[in-house]
C-alpha positions, -999 to 999 in steps of 0.1 A, spaced: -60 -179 196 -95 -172 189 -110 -144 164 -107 -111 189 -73 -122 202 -62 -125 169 -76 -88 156 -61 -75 191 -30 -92 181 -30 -74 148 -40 -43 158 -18 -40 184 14 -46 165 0 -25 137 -3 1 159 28 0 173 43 1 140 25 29 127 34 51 162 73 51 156 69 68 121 38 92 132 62 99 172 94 110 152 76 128 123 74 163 143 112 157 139 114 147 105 94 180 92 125 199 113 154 181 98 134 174 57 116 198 38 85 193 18 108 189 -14 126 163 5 96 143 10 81 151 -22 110 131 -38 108 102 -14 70 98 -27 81 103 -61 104 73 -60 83 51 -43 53 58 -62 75 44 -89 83 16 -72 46 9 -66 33 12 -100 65 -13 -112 57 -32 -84 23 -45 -95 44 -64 -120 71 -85 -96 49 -116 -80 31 -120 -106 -2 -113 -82 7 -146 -69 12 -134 -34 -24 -125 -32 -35 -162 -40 -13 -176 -14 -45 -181 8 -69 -197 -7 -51 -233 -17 -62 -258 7 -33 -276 5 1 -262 19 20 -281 -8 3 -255 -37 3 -227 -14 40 -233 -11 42 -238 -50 25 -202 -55 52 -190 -24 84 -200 -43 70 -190 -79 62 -155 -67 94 -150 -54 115 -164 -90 93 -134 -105 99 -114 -86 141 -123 -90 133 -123 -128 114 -91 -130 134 -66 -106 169 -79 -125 150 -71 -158 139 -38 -143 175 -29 -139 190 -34 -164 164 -8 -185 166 13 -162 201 17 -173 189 30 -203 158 50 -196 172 70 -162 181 104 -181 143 104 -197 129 98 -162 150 127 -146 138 145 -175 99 140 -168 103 145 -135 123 177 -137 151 168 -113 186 164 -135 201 144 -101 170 117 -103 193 94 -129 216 84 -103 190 80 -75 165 58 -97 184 25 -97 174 20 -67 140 17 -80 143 -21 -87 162 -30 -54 128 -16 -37 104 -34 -60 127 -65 -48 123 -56 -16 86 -47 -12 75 -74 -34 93 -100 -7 79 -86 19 40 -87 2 48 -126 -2 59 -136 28 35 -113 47 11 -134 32 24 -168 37 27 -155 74 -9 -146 74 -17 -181 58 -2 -199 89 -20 -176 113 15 -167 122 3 -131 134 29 -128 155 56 -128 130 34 -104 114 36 -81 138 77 -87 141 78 -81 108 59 -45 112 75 -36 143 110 -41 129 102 -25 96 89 6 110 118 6 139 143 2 107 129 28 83 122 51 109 158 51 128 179 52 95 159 81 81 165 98 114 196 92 114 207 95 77 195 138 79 227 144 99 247 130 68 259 150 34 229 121 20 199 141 37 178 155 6 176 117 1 181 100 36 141 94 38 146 73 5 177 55 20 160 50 55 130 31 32 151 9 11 177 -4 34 149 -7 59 128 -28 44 151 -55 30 162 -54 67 129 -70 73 125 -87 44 160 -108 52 146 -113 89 113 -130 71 133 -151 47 162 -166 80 133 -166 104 98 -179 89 106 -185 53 140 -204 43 126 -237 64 100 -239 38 120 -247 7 127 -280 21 94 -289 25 74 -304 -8 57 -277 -31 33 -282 -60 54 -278 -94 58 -242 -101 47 -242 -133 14 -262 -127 1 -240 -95 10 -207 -120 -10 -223 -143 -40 -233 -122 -40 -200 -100 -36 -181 -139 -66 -161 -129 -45 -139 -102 -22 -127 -132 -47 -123 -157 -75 -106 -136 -54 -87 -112 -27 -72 -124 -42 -54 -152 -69 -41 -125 -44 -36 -94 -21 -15 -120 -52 7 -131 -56 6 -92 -17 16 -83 -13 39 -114 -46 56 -99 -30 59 -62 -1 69 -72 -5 88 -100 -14 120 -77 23 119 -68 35 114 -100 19 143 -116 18 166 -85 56 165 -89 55 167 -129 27 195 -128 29 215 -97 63 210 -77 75 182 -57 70 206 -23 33 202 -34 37 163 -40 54 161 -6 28 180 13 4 156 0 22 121 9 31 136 39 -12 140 48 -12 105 34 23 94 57 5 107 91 -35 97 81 -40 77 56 -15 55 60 -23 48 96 -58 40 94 -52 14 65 -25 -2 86 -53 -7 113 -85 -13 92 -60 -38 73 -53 -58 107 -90 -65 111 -90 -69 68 -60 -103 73 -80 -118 101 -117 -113 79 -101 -131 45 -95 -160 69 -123 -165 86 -148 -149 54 -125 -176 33 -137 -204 59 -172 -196 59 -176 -192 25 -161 -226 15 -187 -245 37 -217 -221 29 -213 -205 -1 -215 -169 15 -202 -148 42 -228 -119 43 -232 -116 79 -193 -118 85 -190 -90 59 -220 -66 73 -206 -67 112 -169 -60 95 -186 -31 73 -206 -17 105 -175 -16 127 -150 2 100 -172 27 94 -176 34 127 -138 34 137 -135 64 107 -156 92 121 -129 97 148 -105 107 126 -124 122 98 -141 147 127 -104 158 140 -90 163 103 -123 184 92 -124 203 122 -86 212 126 -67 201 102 -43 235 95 -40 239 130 -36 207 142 -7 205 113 12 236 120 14 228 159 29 193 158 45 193 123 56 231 121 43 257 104 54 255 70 31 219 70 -1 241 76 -9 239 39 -8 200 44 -37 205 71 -56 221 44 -52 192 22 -60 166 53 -94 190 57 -108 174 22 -90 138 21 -104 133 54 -131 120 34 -112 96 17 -98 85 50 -133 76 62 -144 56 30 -114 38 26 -111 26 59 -143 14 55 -138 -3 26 -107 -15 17 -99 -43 45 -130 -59 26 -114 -60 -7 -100 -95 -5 -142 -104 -3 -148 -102 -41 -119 -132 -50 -149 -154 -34 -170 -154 -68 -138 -145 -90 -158 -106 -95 -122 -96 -101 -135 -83 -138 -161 -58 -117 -132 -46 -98 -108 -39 -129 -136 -15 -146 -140 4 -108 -101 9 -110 -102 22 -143 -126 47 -135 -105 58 -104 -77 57 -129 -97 80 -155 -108 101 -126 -74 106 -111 -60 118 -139 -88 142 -152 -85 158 -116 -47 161 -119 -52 177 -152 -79 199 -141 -58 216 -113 -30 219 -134 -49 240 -164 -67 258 -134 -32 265 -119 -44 256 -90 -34 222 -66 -61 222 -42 -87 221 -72 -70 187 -80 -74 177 -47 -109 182 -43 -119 163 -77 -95 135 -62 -114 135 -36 -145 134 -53 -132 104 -68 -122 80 -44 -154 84 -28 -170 68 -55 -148 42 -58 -154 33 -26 -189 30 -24 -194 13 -62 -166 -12 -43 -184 -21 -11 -212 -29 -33 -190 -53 -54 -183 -71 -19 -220 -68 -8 -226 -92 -37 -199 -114 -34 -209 -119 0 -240 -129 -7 -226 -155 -30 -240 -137 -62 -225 -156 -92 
């Protein structure tokens, strides 16, 4: 398949995956309340932030060997991490559940938070064999993958709100869900590989050591940055408020970075390519840059112009107040769409040190504007300096890639 077929390939299944969850969620605001969703997005906000921890980073390196035989090294030794780490991560949780119910203010949180590590488990299988998928230009197992993901999550959190389980069905839907998908990946695409020969795991950790060393501290400033909106919106405000803000994330955010991402897989291979046999990818990264920003004035014109309305229509009128929200991160929506698929461009001159000082500013700045809003007793306040933010972030980070494509040492 050449380049287009292979972004229309992506964007297709990407956008059939995102459809299911965005078609059934004028049903899901009927049968879940804010709260309900305000704990799902606690819990897996949690799960992200732990997350950073369980491949090691590995899963990210898994496309730049040039030989399969180390790429398939880095594949099994992410996955023993991440076997290691989530096992680990249950067994403290045993002991620290009744001080996270207490932080988060919810007494029945204890019995709900083992599930944390089954989901770190989960997700951090699917990040690793997503990517060995996208190694192999298997982009139709990709978009399996999505498709039966989204079909999963989306029919069991349907179906779970007509059960005494409801308040948490979206968190049930998720988990069981995705290790659906993740045990599809392993039988289907992945198994047949651990017969095949594979650079000694301990020598490919050890050569690829940058990933760990570089990455995770900057992609858990990064996580702890995305997520930490969530986490304090439900510790600070209420977890109604935290819910109406995942929610503008569930049916915009989310979305476009599922799309903008599709384009992102096929660009780290063929800006990969290029950049071994020229020492730059410039022009590949300006056409990419051009088009992404592009594709986000669509979206950010129909969440400025009508965001309450638009929300209160199809989602119901207690969900106005999340159009309000979607009026200001329709910002972020542009700029990260924009930005983000590109991300992968600044592993080409190992500028991962230039991206770990950018998260910590979004960290720093995530937190002041939590903080703000919450001595302000005020939400939306937050969400305006979060806003304020991102868009930084984003611009100081497609300049990081504007020099890495150039091939500036």
């Amino acid at each position: 398949m050449n380049y287009k077929k292979n972004v229309l390939a992506l964007m297709t299944g990407a956008g059939i995956a995102q459809a299911i969850p965005i078609l059934i969620s004028p049903l899901l605001t009927r049968l879940y309340t804010p709260q309900d969703f305000g704990m799902l997005a606690f819990y897996l906000s949690l799960s992200a932030v732990l997350s950073v921890f369980a491949t090691g980073r590995y899963d990210l390196a898994l496309i730049e060997p040039a030989q399969d035989a180390e790429a398939r090294g880095l594949l099994f030794a992410g996955l023993l991490i991440s076997v290691v780490f989530s096992l680990s991560l249950a067994a403290i949780f045993v002991f620290l559940a009744p001080y996270i119910s207490d932080w988060s203010g919810k007494p029945d949180a204890a019995k709900w938070i083992m599930l944390v590590p089954f989901i770190v488990f989960s997700s951090s299988c699917y990040s690793l064999f997503t990517y060995w998928l996208n190694r192999n230009k298997n982009f139709s197992g990709m978009n399996a993958s999505r498709i039966l993901n989204s079909v999963a999550i989306a029919g069991l959190s349907l179906g779970l709100a007509f059960t005494d389980v409801r308040p948490y069905g979206l968190l049930l839907g998720y988990m069981i869900g995705q290790f659906s998908t993740v045990t599809y990946q392993w039988f289907v695409h992945i198994k047949k590989e651990n017969s095949q020969p594979r650079s000694k795991l301990w020598e490919v950790c050890k050569e690829y050591s940058r990933y760990p060393k570089f990455l995770i501290p900057s992609t858990l400033a990064g996580t702890v940055a995305g997520e930490s909106p969530v986490l304090l919106l439900t510790r600070f405000f209420d977890a109604s408020v935290a819910g109406l803000f995942s929610f503008v994330n569930r049916v915009t955010v989310s979305p476009m970075s599922i799309i903008g991402n599709s384009i992102g897989e096929v660009y780290r291979v063929r800006a990969a390519e290029h950049y071994q046999i020229k020492g730059e990818c410039l022009e590949i990264f300006k056409r990419h840059l051009i088009v992404l920003f592009l594709m986000g004035f669509i979206p950010w014109l129909i969440l400025f112009s009508s965001g309450p309305i638009l929300f209160s229509i199809v989602f119901g009128e207690q969900w106005r107040a999340a159009g309000e929200m979607a009026i200001v991160l329709s910002f972020v929506v542009w700029f990260q769409l924009a930005s983000t698929p590109l991300s992968y461009t600044i592993a080409f001159n190992r500028s991962q040190h230039l991206d770990l000082y950018l998260q910590i500013f979004r960290l720093i700045g995530s937190i002041a504007s939590m903080l703000s809003g919450f001595y302000m007793n005020d939400y939306m306040l937050s969400i305006k300096l979060l806003t304020i933010t991102y868009c930084t972030y984003y611009l100081g980070h497609t300049f990081i890639q504007y020099r890495a494509a150039k091939g500036v040492q």
